[in-house]
C-alpha positions in Angstrom: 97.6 86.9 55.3 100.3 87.4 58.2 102.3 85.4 59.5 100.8 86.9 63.0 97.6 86.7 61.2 97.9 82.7 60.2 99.0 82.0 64.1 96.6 84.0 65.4 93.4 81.7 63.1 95.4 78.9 64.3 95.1 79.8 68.2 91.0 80.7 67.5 90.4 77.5 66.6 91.7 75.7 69.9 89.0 73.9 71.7 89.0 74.0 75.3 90.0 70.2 75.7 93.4 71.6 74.7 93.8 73.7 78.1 97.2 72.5 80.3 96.9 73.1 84.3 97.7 76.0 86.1 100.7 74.7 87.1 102.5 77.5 87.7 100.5 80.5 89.5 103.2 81.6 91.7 104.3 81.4 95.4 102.1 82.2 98.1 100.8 81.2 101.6 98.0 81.9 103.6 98.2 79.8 106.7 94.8 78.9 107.6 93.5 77.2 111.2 91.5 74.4 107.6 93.5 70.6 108.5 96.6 70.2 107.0 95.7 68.2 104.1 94.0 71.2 102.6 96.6 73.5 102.9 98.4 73.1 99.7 95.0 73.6 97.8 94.2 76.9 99.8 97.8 78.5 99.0 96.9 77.6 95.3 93.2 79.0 96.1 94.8 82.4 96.7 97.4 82.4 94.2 94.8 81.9 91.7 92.8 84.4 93.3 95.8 86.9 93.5 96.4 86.6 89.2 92.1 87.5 89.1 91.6 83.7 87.7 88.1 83.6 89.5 87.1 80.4 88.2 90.0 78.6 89.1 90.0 80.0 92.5 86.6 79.1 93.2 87.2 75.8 92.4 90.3 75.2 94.2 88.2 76.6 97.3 85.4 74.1 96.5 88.0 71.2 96.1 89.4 72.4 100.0 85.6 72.2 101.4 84.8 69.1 99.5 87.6 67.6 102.0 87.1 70.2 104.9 83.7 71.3 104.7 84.5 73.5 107.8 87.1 75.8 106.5 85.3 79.0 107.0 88.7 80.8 104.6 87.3 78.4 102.0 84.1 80.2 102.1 86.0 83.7 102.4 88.2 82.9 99.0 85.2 81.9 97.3 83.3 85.4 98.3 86.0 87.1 97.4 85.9 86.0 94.0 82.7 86.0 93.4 83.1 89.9 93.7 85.6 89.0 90.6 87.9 91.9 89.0 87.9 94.9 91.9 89.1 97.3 89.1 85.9 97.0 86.8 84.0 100.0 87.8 80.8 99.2 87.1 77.9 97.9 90.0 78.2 94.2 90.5 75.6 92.2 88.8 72.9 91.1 91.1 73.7 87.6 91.0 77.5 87.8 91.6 76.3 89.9 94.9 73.4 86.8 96.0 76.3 84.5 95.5 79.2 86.2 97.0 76.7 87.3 100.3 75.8 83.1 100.6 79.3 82.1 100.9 80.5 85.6 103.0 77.5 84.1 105.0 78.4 80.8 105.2 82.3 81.9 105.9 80.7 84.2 109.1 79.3 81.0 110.3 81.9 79.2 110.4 84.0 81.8 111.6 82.3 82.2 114.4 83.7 78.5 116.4 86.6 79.1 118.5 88.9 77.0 116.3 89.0 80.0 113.7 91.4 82.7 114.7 90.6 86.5 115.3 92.9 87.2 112.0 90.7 84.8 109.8 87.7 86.8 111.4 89.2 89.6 110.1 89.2 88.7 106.7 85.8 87.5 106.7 84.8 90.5 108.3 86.2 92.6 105.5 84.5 90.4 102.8 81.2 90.3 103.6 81.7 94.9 103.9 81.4 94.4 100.2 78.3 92.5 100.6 76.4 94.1 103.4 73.0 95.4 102.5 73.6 95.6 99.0 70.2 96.2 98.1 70.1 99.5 99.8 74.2 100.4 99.9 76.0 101.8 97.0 78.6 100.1 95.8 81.5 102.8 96.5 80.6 102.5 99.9 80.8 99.2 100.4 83.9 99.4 98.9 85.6 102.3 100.9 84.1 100.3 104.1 86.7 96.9 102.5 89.1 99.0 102.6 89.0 100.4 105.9 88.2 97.0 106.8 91.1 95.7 105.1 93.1 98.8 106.7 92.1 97.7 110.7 93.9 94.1 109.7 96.7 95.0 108.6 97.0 97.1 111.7 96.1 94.3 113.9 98.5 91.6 112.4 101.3 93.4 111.4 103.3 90.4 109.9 100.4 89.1 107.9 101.8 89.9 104.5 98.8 88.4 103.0 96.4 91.3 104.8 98.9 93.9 103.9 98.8 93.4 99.9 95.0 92.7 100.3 94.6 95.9 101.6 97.1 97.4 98.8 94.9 96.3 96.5 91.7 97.7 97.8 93.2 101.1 97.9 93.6 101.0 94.3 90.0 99.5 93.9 88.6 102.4 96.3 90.8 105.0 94.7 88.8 107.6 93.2 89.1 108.1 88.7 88.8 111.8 89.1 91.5 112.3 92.4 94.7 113.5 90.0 96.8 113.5 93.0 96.9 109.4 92.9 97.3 109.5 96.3 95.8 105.9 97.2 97.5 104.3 93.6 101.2 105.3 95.4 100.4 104.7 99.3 99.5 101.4 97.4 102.4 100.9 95.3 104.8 101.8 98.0 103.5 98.9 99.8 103.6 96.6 97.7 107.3 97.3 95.8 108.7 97.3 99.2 107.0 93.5 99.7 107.9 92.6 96.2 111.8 92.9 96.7 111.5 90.3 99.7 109.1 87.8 97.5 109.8 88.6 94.0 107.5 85.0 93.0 104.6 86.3 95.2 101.8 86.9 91.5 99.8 89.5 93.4 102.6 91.8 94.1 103.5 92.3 90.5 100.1 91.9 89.6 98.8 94.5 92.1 102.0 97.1 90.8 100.9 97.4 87.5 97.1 98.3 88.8 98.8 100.6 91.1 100.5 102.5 88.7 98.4 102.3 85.4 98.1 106.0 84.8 99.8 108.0 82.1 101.8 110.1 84.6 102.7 107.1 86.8 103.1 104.0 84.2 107.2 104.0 84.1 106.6 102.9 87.8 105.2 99.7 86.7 107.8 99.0 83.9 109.8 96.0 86.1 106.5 94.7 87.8 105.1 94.3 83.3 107.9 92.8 82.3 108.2 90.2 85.2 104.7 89.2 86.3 104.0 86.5 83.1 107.3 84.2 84.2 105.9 84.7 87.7 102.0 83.0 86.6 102.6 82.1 83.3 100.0 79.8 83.5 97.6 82.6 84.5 95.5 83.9 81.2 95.6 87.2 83.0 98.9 87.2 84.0 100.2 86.8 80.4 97.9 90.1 79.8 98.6 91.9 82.6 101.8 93.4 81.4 100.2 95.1 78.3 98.3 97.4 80.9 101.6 99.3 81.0 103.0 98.3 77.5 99.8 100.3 76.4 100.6 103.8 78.7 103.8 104.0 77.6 103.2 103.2 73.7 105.4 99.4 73.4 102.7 98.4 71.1 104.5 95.6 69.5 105.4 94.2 73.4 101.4 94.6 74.4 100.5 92.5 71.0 102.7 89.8 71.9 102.0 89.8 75.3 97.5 89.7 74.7 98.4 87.2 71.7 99.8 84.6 74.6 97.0 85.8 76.9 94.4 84.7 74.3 95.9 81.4 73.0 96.1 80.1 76.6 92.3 81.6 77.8 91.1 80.2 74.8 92.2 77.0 75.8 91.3 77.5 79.1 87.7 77.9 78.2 87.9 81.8 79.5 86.2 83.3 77.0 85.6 86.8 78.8 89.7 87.3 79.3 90.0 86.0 75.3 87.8 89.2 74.5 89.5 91.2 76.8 92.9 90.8 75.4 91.5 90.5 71.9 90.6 94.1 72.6 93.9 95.4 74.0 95.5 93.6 70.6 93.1 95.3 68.4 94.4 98.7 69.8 98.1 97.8 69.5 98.0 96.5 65.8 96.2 99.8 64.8 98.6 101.4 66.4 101.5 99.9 64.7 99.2 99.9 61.1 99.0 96.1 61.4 95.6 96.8 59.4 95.8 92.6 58.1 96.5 91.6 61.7 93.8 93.6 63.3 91.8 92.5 60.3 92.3 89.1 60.8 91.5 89.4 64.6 88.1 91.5 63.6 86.8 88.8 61.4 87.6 86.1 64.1 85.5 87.6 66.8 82.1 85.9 66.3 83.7 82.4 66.5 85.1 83.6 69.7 82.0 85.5 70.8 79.6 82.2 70.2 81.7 80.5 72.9 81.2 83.7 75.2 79.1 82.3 78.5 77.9 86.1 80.0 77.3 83.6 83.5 80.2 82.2 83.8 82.9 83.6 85.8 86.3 82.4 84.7 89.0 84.8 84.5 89.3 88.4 85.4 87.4 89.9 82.8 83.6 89.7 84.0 80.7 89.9 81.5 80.6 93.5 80.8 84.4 93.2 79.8 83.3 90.6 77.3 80.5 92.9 76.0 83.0 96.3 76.3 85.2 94.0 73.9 82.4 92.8 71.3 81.3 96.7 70.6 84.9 98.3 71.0 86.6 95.8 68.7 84.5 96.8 65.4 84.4 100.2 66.7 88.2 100.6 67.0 88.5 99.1 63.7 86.8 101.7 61.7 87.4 104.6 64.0 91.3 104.6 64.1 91.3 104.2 60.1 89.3 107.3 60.0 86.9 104.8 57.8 83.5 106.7 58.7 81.1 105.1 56.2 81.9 101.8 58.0 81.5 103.6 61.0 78.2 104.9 60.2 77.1 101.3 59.3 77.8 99.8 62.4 74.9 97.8 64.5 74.1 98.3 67.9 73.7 95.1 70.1 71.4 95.9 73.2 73.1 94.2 76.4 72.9 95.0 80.3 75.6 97.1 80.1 74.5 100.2 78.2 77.4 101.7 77.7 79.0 99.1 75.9 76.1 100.2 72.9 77.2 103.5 73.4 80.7 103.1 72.0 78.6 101.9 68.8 76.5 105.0 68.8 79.0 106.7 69.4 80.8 105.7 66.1 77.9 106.0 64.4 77.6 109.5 65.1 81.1 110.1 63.7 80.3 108.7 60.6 77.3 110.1 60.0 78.3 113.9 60.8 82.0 112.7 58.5 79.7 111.6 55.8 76.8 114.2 55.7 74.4 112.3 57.2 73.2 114.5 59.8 69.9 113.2 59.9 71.0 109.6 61.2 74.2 111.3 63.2 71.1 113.5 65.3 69.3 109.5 66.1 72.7 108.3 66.8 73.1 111.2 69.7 70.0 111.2 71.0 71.0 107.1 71.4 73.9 108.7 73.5 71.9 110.7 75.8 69.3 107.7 76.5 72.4 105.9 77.4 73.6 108.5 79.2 70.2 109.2 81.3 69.6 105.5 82.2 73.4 105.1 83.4 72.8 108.3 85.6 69.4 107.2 87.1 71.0 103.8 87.9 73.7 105.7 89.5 76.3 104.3 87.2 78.6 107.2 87.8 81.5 106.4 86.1 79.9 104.9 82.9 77.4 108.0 82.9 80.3 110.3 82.7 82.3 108.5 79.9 79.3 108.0 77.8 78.5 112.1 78.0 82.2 112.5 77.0 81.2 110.6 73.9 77.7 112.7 73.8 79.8 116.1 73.7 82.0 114.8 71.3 79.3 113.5 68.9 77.5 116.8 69.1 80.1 118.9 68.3 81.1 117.1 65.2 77.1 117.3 64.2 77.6 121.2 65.0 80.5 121.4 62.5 78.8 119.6 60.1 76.4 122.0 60.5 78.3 125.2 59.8 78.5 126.1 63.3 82.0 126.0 63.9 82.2 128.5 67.2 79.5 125.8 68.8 81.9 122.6 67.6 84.8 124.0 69.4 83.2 125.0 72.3 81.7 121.6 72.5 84.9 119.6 71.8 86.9 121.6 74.4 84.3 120.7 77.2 84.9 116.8 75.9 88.3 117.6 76.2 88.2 118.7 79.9 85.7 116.2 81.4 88.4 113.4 80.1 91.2 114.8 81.3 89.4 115.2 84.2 88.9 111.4 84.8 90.7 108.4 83.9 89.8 105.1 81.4 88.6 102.3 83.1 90.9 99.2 83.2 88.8 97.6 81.2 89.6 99.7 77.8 93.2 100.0 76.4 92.2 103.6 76.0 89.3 105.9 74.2 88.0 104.7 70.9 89.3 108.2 70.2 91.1 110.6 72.8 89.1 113.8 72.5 91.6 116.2 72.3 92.7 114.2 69.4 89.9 114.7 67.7 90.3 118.4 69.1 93.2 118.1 66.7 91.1 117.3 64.0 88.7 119.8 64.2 91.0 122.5 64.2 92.8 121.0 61.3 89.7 120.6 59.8 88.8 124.4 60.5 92.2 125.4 59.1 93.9 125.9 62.4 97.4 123.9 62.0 99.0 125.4 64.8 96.5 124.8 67.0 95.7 121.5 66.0 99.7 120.6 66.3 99.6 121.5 70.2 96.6 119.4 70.7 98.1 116.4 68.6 101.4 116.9 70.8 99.1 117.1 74.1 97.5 114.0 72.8 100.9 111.9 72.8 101.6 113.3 76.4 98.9 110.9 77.5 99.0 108.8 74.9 102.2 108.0 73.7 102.8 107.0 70.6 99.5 107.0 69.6 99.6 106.4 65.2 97.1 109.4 64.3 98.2 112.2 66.6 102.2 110.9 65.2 101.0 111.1 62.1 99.8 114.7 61.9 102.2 115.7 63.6 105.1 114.1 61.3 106.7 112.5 64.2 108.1 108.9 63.9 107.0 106.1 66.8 109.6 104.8 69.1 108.8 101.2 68.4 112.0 99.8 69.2 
């Protein structure tokens, strides 16, 4: 065993009595017309709520009504968090939306006395947009009417710094994963590097950078912002994370394990389970990309002692319940996948949860293994998994995850079709993979693809006989990817690690 790998047992084992304050979460405030007394405990409200550390925020709002029970912001931090990590793309689960609509309710209320000024309205205004007729609004909607919302604030209080990175952030959250042009990701990141040089301790301005520019084309943006937002919150789980969202576009492998090993230790503690899976995830696909195959070992063989502590209710850190899932199937998944270990990704097992697609990155493995291995029979079951999946994800309107998990359907059935002896049919499948993900972006949830398809493009051709080919799709790989072990590898080209 490691010496990584023997640290990294050591941190698993910590129980949650061993967590130390969030002590340090940053500097913000967000003057209120709450008394006084509570005003300490509402800047710390939003700081915490600015690093995503939901739980903590919600608590810190509590501990300001339990002394002002008529602080109608209280009410707005707490709604606000209940709509937890505005980046995960999914639809909010129904009871996050019955909770977050109670205390935008309650916060509207309140709002509504002539103590409470027409800025606070405005924010309350905004949070319950998200809320509003959930049952019958979609949920890219609601958001696109925060974000106007958001938008009319800043307007109307001009030197509210607060509404103005607010509203940065919901540009990125509205921001569409198929516009290439980015345009909301840099209005947003204009805004907010221009704030961050006049309050470089503000968590939410770094925080909010390295959302803005977590795209391949636009990570290099966000290099200052990673390397400076866990000494701004380091006692924010997600903070010490954070910075491996860009460590991971631009290939600093060894920097984004570091970084999600700190982030684990301290959510572990912390009883945040969720953000422990998260960056357990994000360290799985660093290792493999360095060939740390003991140290990702280690980590895989750890994750049901973490995963028996996982409470899918409880809202904690930034990751919410379908990032603890994503983590539980991508984890084994990544494992065999990236070692190109396809009986062991044939013999993976599916666990059904309420977020489909999470299953689907075990199908999806499954397929690969079985078409590597000759099993077509059990590769065709595997697929027609996929396009259940797929089906169910569309008819709940799950955009998004119903485009990713066809991806993964094209993919699976064009390795079947080469398997097959239809090699015309496998290419012309694997292309169309190719475009539909380069036509959209990985969710912030994922360090990337359990395997980029025009890597696997790569293979195919190689496969086929086609080095040439299969070089310019291994080099078009790292132009995304950088740094990425397998497309280096065939490609004889040595990381930049240092």
């Amino acid at each position: 065993m490691t010496r990584r790998s023997i640290a990294l047992a050591a941190l698993l084992g910590l129980p949650a009595s061993a967590a130390h304050s969030q002590a340090h979460v940053g500097t913000v405030h967000f003057p209120t017309s709450c008394s006084a007394a509570v005003a300490p405990d509402v800047d710390r409200g939003v700081a915490l709520l600015h690093s995503f550390e939901f739980g903590a925020s919600i608590a810190a709002f509590n501990s300001v009504l339990a002394r002002d029970s008529t602080c109608a912001m209280a009410y707005w931090g707490i709604a606000l968090s209940r709509w937890t990590n505005p980046m995960a793309p999914g639809d909010r689960p129904l009871a996050n939306l019955q909770q977050g609509r109670q205390a935008a309710d309650a916060a509207t209320r309140l709002g509504a006395g002539t103590a409470v000024s027409e800025r606070e309205r405005g924010y309350i205004q905004a949070v319950s947009r998200l809320y509003d007729d959930f049952e019958h609004v979609d949920q890219r909607t609601r958001l696109a009417s925060y974000e106007q919302a958001m938008r009319e604030l800043m307007v109307r209080a001009p030197a509210d710094t607060e509404a103005i990175i607010f509203h940065a952030l919901s540009l990125v959250a509205a921001a569409s994963p198929t516009d290439k042009t980015y345009a909301k990701q840099l209005e947003a990141g204009k805004i907010l590097e221009a704030l961050w040089a006049k309050k470089p301790n503000h968590p939410g301005l770094a925080h909010y950078i390295i959302h803005a520019y977590d795209y391949p084309s636009l990570a290099g943006k966000a290099r200052v912002a990673a390397q400076r937002y866990a000494t701004i919150a380091p006692s924010a789980a997600h903070a010490l994370h954070m910075p491996s969202h860009t460590f991971t576009r631009v290939g600093m492998w060894r920097e984004s394990v570091d970084a999600n090993t700190r982030s684990m230790k301290l959510a572990l503690a912390n009883g945040s389970i969720g953000e422990a899976l998260h960056a357990a995830d994000y360290a799985m696909y660093a290792d493999l990309q360095l060939g740390r195959n003991a140290d990702a070992k280690a980590l895989l063989d750890r994750l049901p002692s973490i995963a028996a502590r996982f409470d899918p209710k409880a809202i904690t850190g930034a990751a919410p319940a379908s990032a603890g899932y994503f983590a539980l199937a991508s984890i084994p998944a990544r494992w065999v996948l990236e070692r190109r270990a396809w009986s062991e990704a044939a013999a993976l097992v599916p666990h059904q949860t309420d977020y489909p697609y999470t299953e689907a990155m075990t199908y999806f493995a499954r397929a690969l293994g079985a078409s590597h291995t000759g099993d077509l029979t059990s590769a065709r079951v595997a697929i027609d998994s996929l396009a259940s999946i797929q089906e169910r994800l569309s008819a709940a309107k799950e955009v998004y995850w119903s485009g990713q998990v066809e991806i993964q359907r094209l993919t699976a059935v064009a390795w079947l079709d080469l398997a097959s002896k239809q090699p015309d049919r496998a290419l012309a499948g694997m292309r169309e993979a190719v475009a539909r993900e380069d036509a959209t972006e990985k969710s912030a949830v994922t360090p990337g693809p359990l395997a980029p398809a025009r890597e696997l493009l790569g293979d195919m051709l190689e496969a086929l006989g086609r080095p040439a080919e299969a070089r310019a799709e291994y080099r078009a790989t790292l132009l995304k990817e950088p740094n990425r072990r397998h497309a280096s590898l065939r490609l004889g080209v040595k990381q930049a690690l240092d």
